[in-house]
C-alpha positions in Angstrom: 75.1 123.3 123.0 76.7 121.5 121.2 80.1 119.3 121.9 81.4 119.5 118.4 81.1 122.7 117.9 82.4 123.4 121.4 85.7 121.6 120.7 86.0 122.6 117.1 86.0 126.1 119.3 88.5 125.3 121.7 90.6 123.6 119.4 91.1 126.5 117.1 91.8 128.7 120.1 94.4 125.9 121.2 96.1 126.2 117.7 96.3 130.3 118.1 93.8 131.2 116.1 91.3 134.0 116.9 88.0 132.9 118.1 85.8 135.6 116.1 87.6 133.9 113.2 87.3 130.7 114.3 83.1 131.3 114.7 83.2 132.6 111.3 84.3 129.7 109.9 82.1 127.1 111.9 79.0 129.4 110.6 80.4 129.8 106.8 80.7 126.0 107.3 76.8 125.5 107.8 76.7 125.1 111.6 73.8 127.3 113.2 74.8 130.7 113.9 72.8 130.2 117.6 74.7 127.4 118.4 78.0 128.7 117.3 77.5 131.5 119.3 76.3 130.1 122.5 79.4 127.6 122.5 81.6 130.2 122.1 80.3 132.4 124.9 80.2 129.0 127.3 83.9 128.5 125.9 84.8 132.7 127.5 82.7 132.5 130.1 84.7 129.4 131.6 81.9 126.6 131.5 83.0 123.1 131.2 82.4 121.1 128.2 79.2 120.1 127.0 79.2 116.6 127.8 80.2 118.0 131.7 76.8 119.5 132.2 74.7 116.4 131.9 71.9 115.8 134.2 73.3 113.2 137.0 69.8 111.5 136.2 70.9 110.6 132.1 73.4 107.7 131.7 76.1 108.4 129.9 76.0 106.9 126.5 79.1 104.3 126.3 79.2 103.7 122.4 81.2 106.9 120.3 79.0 108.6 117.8 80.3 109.6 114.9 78.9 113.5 114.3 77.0 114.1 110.9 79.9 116.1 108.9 78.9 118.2 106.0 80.8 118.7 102.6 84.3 120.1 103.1 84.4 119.2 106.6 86.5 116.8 108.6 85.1 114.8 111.3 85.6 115.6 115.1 87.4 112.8 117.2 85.2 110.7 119.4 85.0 111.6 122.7 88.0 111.5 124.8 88.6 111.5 128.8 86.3 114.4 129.9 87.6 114.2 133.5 91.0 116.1 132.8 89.6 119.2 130.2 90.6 122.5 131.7 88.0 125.3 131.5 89.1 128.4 129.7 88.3 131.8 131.2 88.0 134.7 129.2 91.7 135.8 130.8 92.6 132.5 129.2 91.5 132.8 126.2 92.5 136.5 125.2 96.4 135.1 126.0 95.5 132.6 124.0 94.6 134.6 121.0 97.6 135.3 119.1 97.3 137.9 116.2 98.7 136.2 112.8 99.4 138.7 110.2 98.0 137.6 106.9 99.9 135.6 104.3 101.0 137.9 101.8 101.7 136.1 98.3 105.8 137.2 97.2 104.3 137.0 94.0 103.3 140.1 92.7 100.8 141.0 90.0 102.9 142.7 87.9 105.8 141.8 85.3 108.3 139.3 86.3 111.2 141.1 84.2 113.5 137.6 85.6 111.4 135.2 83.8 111.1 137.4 80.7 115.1 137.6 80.8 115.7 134.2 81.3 113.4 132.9 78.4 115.0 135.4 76.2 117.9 134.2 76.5 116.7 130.8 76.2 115.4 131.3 72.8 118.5 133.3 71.5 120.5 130.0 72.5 118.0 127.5 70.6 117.8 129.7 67.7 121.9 129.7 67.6 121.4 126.1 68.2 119.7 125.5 65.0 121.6 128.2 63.1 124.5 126.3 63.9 123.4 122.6 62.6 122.1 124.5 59.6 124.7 126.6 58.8 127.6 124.4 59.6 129.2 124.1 56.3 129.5 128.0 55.8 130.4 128.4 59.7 133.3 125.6 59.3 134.4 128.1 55.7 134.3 131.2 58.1 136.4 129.4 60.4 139.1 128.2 57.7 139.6 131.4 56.4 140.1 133.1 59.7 142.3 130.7 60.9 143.7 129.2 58.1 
């Protein structure tokens, strides 16, 4: 298994996120369904992190390796201390799936009688704009007649 995928996981679930969506998302991104999967059932089933399970007979690799990342994909952090990461349970991890309710757009497909209004009247006040510069003499003869 593997330990980016395995925190990409846990991470996601961290943030609230579902983890069905969450392993949609790692497999639309290019990561082997198998491997997707199999981290995600060690992340319910409560096993520890994959770098926990080594064999007492490998050393530990002291330099950070940067993971291969794939078009449209951010990096994972280097490793951090492994001593301290709880293991989730599957108790755990249903509380921590929160359901988010899509994002609706306020925006709706139809007319926008507001903007239509607005730019209406925006026109009517241009075109009295330049009715007014060119028209000025017979406005200013309007005036002195009514007034004068």
């Amino acid at each position: 298994m593997r330990e980016d995928i395995f925190g990409g996981l846990k991470n996601a679930l961290d943030k609230g996120y579902d983890l069905e969506t969450a392993v949609r998302s790692f497999i639309s991104s290019g990561y082997p369904e198998a491997e997707v999967r199999q981290a995600a059932q060690a992340l319910t089933s409560g096993l520890p992190p994959p770098d926990q399970v080594q064999n007492p007979q490998q050393p530990k690799q002291t330099q950070q390796q940067m993971p291969v990342t794939q078009k449209n994909q951010w990096p994972v952090a280097g490793r951090q201390s492994t001593l301290n990461k709880p293991s989730y349970s599957s108790k755990q991890v249903q509380a921590n799936q929160q359901v988010r309710p899509p994002i609706e757009s306020k925006h709706s497909r139809g007319v926008d009688w507001k903007l239509i209004t607005l730019l209406s009247v925006l026109i009517i006040l241009i075109v009295a704009l330049g009715a007014s510069f060119f028209l000025r003499d017979s406005i200013t003869e309007f005036f002195a007649i009514l007034f004068g």
